[in-house]
PAZAPA-4460 file (N, C-alpha, C; in steps of 0.05 Angstrom, whole numbers, plus 32768, in hexadecimal, padded with zeros to 4 digits):
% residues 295
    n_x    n_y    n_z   ca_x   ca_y   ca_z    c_x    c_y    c_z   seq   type   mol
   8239   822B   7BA7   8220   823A   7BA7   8210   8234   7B8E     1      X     A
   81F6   8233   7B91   81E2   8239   7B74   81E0   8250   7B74     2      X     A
   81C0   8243   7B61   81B1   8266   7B54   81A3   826F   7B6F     3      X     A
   81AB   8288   7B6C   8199   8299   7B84   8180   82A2   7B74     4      X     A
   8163   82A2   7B7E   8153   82AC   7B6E   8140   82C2   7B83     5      X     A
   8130   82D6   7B73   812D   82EA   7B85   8115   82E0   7B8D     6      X     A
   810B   82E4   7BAB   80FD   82D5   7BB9   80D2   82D7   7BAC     7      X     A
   80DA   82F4   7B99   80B4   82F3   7B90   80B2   82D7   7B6F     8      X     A
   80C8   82CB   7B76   80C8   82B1   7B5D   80B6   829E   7B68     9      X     A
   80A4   8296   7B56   808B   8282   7B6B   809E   8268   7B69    10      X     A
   809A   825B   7B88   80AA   8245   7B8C   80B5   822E   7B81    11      X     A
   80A6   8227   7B6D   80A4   820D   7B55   80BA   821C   7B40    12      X     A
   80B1   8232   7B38   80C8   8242   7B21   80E9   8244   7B34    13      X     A
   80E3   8247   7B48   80FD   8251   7B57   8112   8239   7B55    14      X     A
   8100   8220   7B60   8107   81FF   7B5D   8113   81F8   7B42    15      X     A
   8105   81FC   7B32   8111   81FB   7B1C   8129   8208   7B08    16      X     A
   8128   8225   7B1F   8140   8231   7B0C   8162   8227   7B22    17      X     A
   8157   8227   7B34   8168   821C   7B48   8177   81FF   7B45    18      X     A
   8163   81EF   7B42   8173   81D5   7B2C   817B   81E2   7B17    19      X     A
   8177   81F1   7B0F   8188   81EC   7AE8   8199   8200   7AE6    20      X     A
   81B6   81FE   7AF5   81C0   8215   7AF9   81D1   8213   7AE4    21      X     A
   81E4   81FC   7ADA   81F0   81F7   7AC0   81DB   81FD   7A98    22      X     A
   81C5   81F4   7AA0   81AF   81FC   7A90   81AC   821A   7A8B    23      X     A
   81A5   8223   7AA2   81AB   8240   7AA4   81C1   8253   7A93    24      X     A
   81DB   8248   7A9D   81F2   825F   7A8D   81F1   8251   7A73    25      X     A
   81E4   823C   7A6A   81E3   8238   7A4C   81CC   8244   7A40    26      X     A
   81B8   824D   7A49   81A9   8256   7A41   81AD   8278   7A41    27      X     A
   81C0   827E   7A55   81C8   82A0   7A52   81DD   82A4   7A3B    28      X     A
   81E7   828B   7A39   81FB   8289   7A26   81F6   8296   7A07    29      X     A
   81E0   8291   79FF   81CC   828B   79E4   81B9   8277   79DF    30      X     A
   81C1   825F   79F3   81BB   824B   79E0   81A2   8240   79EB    31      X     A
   8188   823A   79CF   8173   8240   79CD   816E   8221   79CD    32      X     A
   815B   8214   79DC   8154   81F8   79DD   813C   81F7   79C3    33      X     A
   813D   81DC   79AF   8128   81DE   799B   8110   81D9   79A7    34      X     A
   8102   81E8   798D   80D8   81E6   799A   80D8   81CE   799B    35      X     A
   80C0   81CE   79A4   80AD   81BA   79AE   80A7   81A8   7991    36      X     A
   80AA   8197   7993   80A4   8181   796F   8090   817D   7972    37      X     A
   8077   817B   7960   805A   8174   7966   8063   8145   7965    38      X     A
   804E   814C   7974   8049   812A   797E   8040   8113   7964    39      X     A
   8051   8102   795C   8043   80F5   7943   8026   80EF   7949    40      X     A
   801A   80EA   7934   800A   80DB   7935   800B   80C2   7938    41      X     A
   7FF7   80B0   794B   7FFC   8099   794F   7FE6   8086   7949    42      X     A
   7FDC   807B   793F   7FC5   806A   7934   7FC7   804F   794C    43      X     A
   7FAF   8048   7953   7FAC   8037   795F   7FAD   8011   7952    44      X     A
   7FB8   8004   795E   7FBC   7FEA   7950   7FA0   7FDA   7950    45      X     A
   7F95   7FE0   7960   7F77   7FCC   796D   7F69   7FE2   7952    46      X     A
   7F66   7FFA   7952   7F53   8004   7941   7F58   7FF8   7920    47      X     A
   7F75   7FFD   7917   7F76   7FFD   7906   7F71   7FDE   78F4    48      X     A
   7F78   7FC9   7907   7F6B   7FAE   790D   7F49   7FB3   7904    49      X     A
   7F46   7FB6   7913   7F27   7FBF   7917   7F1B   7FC5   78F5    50      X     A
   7F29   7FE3   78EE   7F24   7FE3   78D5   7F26   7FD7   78BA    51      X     A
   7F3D   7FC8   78B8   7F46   7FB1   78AB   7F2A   7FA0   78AA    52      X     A
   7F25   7F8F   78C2   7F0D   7F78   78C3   7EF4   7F86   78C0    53      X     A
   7EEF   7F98   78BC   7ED4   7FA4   78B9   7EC5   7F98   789D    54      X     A
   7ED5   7F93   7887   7EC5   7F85   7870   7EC0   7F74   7872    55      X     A
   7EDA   7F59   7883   7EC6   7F43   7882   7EB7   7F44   789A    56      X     A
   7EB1   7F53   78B2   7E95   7F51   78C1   7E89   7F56   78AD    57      X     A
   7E7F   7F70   789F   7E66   7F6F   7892   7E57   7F65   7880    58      X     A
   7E75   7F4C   7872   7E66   7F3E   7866   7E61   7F21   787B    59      X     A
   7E63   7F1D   7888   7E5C   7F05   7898   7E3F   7F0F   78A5    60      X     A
   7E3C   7F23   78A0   7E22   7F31   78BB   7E0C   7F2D   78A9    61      X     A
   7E19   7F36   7886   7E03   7F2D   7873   7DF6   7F1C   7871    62      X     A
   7E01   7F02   7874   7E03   7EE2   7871   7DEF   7EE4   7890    63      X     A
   7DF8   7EEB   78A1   7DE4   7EEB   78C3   7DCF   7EF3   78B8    64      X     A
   7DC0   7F08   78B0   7DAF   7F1A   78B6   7D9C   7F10   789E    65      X     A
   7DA3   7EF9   788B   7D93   7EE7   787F   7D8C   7ED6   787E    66      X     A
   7D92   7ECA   789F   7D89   7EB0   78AE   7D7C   7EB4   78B5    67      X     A
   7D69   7E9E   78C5   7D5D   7EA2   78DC   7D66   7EB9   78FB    68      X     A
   7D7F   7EB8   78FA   7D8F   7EC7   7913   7D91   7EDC   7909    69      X     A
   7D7A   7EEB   78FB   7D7D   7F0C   78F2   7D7C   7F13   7909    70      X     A
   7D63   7F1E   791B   7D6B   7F2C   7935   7D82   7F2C   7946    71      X     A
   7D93   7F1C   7945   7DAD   7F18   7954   7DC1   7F22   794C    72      X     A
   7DBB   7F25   792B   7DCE   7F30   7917   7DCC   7F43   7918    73      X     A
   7DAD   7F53   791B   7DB3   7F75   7915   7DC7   7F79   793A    74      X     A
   7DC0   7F6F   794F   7DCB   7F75   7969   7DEB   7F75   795F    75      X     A
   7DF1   7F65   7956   7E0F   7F5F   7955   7E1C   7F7B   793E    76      X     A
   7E09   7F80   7931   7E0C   7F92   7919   7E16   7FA9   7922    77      X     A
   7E01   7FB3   7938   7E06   7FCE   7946   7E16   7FCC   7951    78      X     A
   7E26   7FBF   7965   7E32   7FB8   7979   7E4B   7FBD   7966    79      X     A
   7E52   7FAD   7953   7E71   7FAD   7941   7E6E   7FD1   7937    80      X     A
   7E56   7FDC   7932   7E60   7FF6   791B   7E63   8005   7934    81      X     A
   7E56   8004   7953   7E5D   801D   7963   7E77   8012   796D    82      X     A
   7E81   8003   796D   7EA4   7FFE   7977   7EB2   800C   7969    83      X     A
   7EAF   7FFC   794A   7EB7   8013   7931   7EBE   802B   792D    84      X     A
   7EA0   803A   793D   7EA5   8056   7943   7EB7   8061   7954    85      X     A
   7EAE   8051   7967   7ECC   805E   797E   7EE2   805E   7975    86      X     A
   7EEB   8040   7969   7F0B   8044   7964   7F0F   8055   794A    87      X     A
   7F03   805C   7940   7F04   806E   7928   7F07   8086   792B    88      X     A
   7EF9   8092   7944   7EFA   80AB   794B   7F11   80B2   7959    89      X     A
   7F22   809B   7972   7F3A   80A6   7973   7F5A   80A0   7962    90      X     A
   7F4F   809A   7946   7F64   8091   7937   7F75   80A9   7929    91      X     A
   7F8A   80B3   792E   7F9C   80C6   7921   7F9A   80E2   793D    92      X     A
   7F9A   80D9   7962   7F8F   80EA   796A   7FB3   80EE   7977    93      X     A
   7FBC   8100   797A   7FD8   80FB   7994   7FD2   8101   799D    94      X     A
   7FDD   80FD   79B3   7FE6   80FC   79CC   7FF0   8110   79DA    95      X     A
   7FEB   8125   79F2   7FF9   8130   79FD   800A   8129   79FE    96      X     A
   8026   813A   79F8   8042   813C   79FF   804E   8151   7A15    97      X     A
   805C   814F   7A2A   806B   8162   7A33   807A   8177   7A27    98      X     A
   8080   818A   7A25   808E   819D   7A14   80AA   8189   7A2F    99      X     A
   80BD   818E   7A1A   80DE   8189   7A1E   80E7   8197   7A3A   100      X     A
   80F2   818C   7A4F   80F5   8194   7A60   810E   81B3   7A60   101      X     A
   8121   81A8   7A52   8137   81C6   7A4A   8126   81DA   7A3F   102      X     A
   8111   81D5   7A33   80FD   81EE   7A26   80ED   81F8   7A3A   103      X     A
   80E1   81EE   7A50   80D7   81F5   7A6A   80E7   820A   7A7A   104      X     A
   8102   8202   7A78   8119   820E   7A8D   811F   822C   7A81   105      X     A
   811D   8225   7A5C   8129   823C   7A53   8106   8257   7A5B   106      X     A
   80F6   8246   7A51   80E0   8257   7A56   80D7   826E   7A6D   107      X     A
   80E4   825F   7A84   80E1   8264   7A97   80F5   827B   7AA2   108      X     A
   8115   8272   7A97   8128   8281   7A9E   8124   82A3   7A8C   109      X     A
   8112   829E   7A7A   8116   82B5   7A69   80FE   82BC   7A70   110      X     A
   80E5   82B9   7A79   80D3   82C1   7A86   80DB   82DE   7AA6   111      X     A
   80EA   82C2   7AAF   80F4   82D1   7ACE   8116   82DD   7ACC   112      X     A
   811A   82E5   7AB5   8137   82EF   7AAD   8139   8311   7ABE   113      X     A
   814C   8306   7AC9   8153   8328   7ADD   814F   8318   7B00   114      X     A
   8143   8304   7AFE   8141   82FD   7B1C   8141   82E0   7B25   115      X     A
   815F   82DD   7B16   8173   82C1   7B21   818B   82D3   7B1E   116      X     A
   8197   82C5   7B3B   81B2   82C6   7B2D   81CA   82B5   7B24   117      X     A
   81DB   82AC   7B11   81E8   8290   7B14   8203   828E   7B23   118      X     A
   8211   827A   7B27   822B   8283   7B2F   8242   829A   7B2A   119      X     A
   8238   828D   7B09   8250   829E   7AF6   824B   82C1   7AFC   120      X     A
   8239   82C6   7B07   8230   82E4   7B17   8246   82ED   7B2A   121      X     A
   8257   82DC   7B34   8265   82EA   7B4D   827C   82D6   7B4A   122      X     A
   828E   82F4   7B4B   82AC   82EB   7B53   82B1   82DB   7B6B   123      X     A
   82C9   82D8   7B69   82D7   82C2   7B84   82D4   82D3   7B9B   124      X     A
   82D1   82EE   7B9D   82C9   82FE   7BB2   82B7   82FE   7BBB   125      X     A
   82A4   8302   7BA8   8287   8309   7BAA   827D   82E7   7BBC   126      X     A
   8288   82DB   7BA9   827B   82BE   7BA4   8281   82B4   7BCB   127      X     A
   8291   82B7   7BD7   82A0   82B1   7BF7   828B   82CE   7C04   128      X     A
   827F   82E1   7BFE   8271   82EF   7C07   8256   82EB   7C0C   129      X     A
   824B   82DD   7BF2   8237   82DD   7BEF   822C   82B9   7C06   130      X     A
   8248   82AB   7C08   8249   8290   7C13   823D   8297   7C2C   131      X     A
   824E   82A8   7C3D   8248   82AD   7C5A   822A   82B6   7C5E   132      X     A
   821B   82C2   7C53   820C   82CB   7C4A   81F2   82B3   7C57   133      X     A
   81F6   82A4   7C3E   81EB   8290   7C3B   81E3   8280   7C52   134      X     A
   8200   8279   7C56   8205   826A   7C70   81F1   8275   7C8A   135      X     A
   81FA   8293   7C94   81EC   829D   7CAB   81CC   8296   7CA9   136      X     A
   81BE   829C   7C8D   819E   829B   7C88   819F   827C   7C90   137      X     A
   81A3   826D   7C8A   81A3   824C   7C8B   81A5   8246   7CA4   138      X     A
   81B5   8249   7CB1   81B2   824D   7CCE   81A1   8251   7CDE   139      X     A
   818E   8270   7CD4   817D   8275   7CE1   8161   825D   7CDA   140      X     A
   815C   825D   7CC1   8141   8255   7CB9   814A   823D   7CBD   141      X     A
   8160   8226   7CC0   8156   8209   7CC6   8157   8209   7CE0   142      X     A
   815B   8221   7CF7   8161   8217   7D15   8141   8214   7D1F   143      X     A
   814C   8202   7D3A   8132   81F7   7D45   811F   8218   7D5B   144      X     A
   812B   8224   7D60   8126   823B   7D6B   8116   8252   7D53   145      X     A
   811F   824E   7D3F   8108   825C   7D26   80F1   8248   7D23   146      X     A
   80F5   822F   7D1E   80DD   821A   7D22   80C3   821E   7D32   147      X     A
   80D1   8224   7D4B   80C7   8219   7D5F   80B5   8235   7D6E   148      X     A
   80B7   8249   7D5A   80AE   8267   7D5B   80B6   8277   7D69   149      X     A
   80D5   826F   7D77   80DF   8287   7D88   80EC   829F   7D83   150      X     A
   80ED   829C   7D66   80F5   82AE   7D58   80E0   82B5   7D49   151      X     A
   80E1   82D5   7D3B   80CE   82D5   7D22   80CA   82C1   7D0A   152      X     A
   80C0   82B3   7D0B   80C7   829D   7CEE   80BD   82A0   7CDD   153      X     A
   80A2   82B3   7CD6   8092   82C0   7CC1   80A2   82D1   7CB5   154      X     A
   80B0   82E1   7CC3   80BE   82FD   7CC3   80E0   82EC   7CAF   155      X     A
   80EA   82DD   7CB8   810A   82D0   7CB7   80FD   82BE   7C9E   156      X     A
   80E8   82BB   7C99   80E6   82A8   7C76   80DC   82BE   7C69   157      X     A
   80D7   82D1   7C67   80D8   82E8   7C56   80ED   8300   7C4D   158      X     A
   80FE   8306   7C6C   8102   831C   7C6A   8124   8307   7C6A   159      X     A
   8124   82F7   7C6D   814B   82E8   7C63   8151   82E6   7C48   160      X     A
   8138   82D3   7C40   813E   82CD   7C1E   8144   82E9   7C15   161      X     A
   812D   8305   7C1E   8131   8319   7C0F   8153   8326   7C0D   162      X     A
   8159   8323   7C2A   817B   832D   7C30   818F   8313   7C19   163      X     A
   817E   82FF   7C13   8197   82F2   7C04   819A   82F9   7BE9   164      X     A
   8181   82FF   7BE3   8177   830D   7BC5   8185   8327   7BBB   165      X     A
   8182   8339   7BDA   8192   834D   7BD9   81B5   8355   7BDA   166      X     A
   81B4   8342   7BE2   81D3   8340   7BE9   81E1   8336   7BD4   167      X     A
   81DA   8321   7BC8   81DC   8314   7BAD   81D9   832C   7B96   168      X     A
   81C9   8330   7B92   81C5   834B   7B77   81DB   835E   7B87   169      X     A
   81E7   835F   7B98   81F9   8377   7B96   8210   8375   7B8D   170      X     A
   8210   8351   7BA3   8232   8346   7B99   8234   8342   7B7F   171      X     A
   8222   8336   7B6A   821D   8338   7B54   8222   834E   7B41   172      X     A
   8220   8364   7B48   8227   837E   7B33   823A   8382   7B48   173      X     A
   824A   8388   7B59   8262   838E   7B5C   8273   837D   7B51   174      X     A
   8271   8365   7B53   8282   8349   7B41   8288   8358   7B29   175      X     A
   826C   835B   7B17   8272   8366   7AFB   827E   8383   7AFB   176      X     A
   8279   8392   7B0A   8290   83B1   7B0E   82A9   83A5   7B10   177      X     A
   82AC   8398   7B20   82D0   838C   7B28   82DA   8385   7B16   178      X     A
   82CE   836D   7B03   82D7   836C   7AE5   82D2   837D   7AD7   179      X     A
   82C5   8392   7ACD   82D1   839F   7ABB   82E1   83C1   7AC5   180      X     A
   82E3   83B0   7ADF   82F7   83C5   7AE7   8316   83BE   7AE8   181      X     A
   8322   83A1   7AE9   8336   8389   7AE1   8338   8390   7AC4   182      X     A
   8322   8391   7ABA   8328   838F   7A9B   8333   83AA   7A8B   183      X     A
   832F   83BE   7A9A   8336   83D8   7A98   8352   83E1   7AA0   184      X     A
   8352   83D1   7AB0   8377   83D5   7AC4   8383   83D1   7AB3   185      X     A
   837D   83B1   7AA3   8396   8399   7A99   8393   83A4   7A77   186      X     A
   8385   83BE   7A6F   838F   83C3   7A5B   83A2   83D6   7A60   187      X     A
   839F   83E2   7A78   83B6   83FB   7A80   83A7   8413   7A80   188      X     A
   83AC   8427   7A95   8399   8444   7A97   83B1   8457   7A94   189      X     A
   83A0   846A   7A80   83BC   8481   7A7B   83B9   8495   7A8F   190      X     A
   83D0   84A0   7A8F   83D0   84AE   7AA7   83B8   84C3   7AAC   191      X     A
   83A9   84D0   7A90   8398   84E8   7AA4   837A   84D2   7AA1   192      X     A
   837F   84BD   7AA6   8364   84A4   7AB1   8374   84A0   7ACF   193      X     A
   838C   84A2   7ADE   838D   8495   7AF2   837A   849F   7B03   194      X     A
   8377   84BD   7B0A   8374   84CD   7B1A   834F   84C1   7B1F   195      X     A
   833E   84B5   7B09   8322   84A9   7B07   8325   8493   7B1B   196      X     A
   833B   847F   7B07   8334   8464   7B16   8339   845E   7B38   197      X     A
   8345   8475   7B4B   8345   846D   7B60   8328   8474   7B7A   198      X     A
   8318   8489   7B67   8308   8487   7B7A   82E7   8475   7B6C   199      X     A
   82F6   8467   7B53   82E2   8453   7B4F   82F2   843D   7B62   200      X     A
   8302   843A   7B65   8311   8419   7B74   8303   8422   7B92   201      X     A
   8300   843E   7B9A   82F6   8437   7BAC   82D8   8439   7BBB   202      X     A
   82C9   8441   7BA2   82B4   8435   7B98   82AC   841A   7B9F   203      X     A
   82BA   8410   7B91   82B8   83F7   7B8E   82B9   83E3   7BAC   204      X     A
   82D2   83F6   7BBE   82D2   83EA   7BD7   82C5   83F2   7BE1   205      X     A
   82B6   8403   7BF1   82A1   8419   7BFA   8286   83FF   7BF6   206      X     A
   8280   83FA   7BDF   8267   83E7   7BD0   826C   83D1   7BE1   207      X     A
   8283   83C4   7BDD   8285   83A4   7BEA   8280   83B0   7C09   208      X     A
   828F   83BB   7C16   828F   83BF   7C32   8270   83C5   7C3E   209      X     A
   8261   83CB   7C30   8243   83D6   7C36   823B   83B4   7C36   210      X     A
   8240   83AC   7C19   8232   8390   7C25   8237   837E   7C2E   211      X     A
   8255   8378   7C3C   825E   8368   7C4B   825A   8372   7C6B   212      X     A
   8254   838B   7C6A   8242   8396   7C8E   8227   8386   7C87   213      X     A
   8214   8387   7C79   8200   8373   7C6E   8200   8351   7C76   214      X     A
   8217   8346   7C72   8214   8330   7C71   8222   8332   7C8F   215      X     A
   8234   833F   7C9C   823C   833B   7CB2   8226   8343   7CD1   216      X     A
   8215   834F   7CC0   81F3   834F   7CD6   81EE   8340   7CD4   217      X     A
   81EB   832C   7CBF   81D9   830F   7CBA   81E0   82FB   7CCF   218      X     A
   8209   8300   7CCC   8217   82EA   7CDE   8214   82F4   7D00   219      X     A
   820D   8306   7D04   8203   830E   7D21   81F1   8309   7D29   220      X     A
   81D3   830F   7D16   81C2   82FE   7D1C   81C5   82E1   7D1F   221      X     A
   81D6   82D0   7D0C   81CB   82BF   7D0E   81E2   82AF   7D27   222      X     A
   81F8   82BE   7D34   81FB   82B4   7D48   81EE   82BE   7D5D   223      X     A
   81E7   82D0   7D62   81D1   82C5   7D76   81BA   82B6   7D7D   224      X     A
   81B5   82A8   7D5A   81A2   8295   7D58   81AA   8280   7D67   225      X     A
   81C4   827B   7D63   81D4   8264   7D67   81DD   8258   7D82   226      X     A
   81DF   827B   7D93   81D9   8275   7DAB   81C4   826B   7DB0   227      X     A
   81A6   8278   7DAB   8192   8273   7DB8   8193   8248   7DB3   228      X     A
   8191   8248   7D97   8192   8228   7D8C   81A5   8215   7DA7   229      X     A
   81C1   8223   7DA9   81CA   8211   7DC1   81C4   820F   7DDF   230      X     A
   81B3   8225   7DE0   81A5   8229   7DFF   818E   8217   7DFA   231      X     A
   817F   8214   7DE4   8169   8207   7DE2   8169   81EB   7DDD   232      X     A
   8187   81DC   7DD8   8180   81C1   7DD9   8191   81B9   7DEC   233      X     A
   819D   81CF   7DF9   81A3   81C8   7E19   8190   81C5   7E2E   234      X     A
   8179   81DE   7E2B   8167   81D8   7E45   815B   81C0   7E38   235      X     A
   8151   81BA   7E1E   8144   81A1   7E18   814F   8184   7E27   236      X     A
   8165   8183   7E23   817A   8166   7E35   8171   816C   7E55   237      X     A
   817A   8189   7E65   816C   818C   7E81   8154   8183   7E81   238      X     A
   814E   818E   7E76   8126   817C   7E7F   8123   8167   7E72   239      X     A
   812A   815A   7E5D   8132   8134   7E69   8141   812E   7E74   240      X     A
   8152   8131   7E87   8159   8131   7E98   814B   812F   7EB7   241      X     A
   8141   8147   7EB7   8136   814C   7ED7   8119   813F   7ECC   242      X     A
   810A   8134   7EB1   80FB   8123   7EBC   80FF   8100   7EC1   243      X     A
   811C   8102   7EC1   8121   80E3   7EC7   8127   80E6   7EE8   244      X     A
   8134   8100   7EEE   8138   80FE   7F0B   8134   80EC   7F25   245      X     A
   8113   80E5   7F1D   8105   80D1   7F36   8113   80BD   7F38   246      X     A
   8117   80AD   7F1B   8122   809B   7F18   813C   808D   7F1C   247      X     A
   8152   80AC   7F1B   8169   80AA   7F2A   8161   80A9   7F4D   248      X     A
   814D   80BD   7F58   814E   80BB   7F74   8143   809F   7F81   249      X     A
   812D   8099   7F6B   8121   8075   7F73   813B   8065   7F7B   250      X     A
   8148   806A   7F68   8161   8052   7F64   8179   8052   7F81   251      X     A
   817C   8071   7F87   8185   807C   7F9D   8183   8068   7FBA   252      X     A
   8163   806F   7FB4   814F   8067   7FD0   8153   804A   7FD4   253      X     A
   814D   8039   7FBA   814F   801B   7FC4   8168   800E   7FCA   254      X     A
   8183   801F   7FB8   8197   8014   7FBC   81A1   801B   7FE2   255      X     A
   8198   802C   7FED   81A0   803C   8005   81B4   8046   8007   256      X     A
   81B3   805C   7FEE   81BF   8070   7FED   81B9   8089   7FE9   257      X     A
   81A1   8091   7FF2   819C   809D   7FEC   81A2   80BC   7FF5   258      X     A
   81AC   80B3   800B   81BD   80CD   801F   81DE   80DA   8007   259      X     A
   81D7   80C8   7FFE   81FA   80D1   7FE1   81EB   80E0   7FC4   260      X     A
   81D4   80E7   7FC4   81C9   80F3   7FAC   81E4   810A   7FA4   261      X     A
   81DF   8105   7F83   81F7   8115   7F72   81F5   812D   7F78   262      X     A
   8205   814A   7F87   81FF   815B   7F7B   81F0   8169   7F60   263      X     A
   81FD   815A   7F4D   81F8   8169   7F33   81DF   815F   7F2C   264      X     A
   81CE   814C   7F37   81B3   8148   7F31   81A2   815F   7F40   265      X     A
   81A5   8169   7F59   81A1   817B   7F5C   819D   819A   7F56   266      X     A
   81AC   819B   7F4D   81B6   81AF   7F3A   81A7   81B6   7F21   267      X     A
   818F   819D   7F1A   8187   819F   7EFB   817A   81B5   7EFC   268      X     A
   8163   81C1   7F13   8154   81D2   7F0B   815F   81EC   7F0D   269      X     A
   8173   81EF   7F1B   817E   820A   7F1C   818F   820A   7EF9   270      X     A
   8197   81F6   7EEF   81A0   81F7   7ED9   8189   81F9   7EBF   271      X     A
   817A   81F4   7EC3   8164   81F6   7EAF   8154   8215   7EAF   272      X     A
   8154   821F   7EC7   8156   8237   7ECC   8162   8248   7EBD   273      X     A
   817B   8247   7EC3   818D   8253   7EB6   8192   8254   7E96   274      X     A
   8188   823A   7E8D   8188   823B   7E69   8172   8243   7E66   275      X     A
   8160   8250   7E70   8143   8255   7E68   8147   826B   7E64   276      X     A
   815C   8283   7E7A   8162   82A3   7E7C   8174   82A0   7E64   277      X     A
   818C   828E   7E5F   819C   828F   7E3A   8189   8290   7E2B   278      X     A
   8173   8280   7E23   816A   827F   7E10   815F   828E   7E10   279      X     A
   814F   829C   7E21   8147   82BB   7E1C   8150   82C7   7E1A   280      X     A
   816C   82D2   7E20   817D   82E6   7E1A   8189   82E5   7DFB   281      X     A
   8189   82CD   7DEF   8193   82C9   7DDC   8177   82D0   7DC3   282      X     A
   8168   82C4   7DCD   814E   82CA   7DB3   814C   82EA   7DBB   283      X     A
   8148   82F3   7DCE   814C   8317   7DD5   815F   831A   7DC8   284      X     A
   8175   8312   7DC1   8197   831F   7DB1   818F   8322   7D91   285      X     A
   8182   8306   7D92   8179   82F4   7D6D   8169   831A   7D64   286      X     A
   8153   831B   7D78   8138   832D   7D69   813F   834A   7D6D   287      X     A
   815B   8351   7D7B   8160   836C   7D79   8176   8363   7D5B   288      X     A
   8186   8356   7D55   8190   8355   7D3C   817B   8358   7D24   289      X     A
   8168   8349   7D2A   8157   834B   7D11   8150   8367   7D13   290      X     A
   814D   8371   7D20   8141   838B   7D14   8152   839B   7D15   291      X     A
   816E   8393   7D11   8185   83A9   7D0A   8186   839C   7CEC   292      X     A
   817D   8385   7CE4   817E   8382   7CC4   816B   8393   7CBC   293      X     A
   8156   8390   7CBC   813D   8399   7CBA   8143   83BA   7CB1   294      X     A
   8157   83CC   7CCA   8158   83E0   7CBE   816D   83ED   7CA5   295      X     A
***
C-alpha cells in the first residue's frame, strides 16, 4: 500500500505526496531538506569578449572616421556601441533556478500535514484492512459498467475516495491506540488498573468491528459490480455473435445443410435476453448497495 491522501488535496499535490512516500516518513522524522542556494552569477563569454575588444574597435573607428569612409564609420560606430549595450545589460543577470525538488515535497507535506497518511500509520491489522478496502473501490472505479454509466460514476469518484479517506483515518488512530495499548500491557498493569484495561480492549474491538462492517459494504457493493461487469462482457460476445449469425446460416445454405442448423445458434437471442435481465438485476443489486454506504 502507499500514502492515502484525503480526497479535498488538489490532484498535482496528491501526485506528489503519493510518489514520495519514503521522502515523506523522513521528513516526519525531523529531517529538514536545505534552502534553496541563490543561483551564481554567470557572465556571458560572447559579452565579456565583446568588452575586452571594445578599445581596439574604438581606436580603429578613429583611424575610419578620418578618412574619406567617415559616413560608413559613424554607421559601423553605432551599430558596435548598441551591441555593446545589449551584452552589457545582461552581464551578471541569473538565471531562473528550480527550488530543489526534496524542498518542494517537504513544502508541500507540511503545507497539507494532517491529510496524508503513510504506511508507517497502520499496523499489520489495520494495514490487511485497510488492503480490502482498497481493493473493493478499484474494482468499482476501473470496471467497464462504471465507465460505461450504468452505474453512478459521478457519485462512485467522489463518494469511494471519500470511504477510503475515511476508513484509513480510522484504521490509522486505532493502529496508534493498539500500540500504546501493547505498550501498556508489556510494562505490566497492577491489579486495581486491570478492572480499566478490559473495557478499553474492548473498545478497541467494538472500533475495528464498526470499520471492518465499512469495508465489508464496500466488498458487497463491489460484488455486485462484478456481477453486473460479468453479465456485461457476456451479453457483449452474444451480440458478436448473433451478428455473425448470417454468416454461419450462409455457410449452412451453400454447403446443403442447412436442415442441420446448431441448436445453440439458435438459442443466441433467448440468451442475450437473458444477460440483459442479469445485468439489470445486478446494476439494481450494485445501486441498492450504494446507498446502504451512503447511509
Amino acid at each position: 500500500m502507499g500514502v492515502v491522501v484525503e480526497p479535498g488535496v488538489p490532484p498535482e499535490i496528491a501526485g506528489l505526496l503519493r510518489a514520495n512516500a519514503p521522502l515523506l516518513a523522513r521528513i516526519r522524522a525531523g529531517w529538514v531538506p536545505p534552502a534553496s542556494a541563490p543561483a551564481p552569477r554567470r557572465r556571458s563569454p560572447s559579452g565579456v569578449a565583446l568588452l575586452a575588444a571594445t578599445p581596439v574597435v574604438l581606436a580603429l573607428m578613429a583611424v575610419l572616421l578620418e578618412s574619406p569612409a567617415a559616413p560608413a564609420g559613424f554607421v559601423l560606430l553605432g551599430a558596435f556601441m548598441l551591441v555593446v549595450l545589449v551584452k552589457t545589460s545582461t552581464l551578471g543577470e541569473a538565471p531562473e533556478t528550480e527550488r530543489p525538488y526534496e524542498r518542494t515535497v517537504y513544502e508541500q507535506a507540511r503545507l497539507h500535514d494532517g491529510r496524508f497518511l503513510l504506511p508507517d500509520d497502520f499496523d499489520e491489522e489495520a494495514r490487511a484492512v485497510l488492503l480490502r478496502a482498497q481493493r473493493a473501490i478499484g474494482g468499482v472505479l476501473r470496471s467497464h459498467v462504471n465507465a460505461e454509466g450504468l452505474l453512478d460514476g459521478a457519485r462512485n469518484a467522489v463518494m469511494l475516495p471519500e470511504q477510503e479517506w475515511e476508513i484509513a483515518r480510522l484504521l490509522a488512530k486505532l493502529a496508534a491506540l493498539r500500540a500504546d495499548h501493547r505498550e501498556l500491557l508489556d510494562r505490566g498493569v497492577a491489579p486495581e488498573v486491570a478492572a480499566v484495561v478490559e473495557p478499553l480492549e474492548r473498545a478497541l474491538a467494538t472500533s475495528e468491528s464498526a470499520v471492518v462492517a465499512r469495508v465489508e459494504a464496500l466488498e458487497r457493493y463491489a460484488g455486485h459490480v462484478a456481477d453486473a461487469e460479468r453479465a456485461y462482457h457476456a451479453r457483449e460476445q452474444i451480440e458478436e455473435l448473433r451478428a455473425r449469425l448470417p454468416r454461419y446460416e450462409e455457410l449452412l445454405a451453400e454447403s446443403g445443410a442447412d436442415g442441420l442448423s446448431v441448436p445453440e445458434l439458435e438459442r443466441l437471442a433467448e440468451d442475450a435476453d437473458q444477460l440483459e435481465r442479469v445485468l439489470r438485476r445486478s446494476v439494481s443489486s450494485a445501486h441498492e448497495a450504494f446507498r446502504y454506504l451512503e447511509g
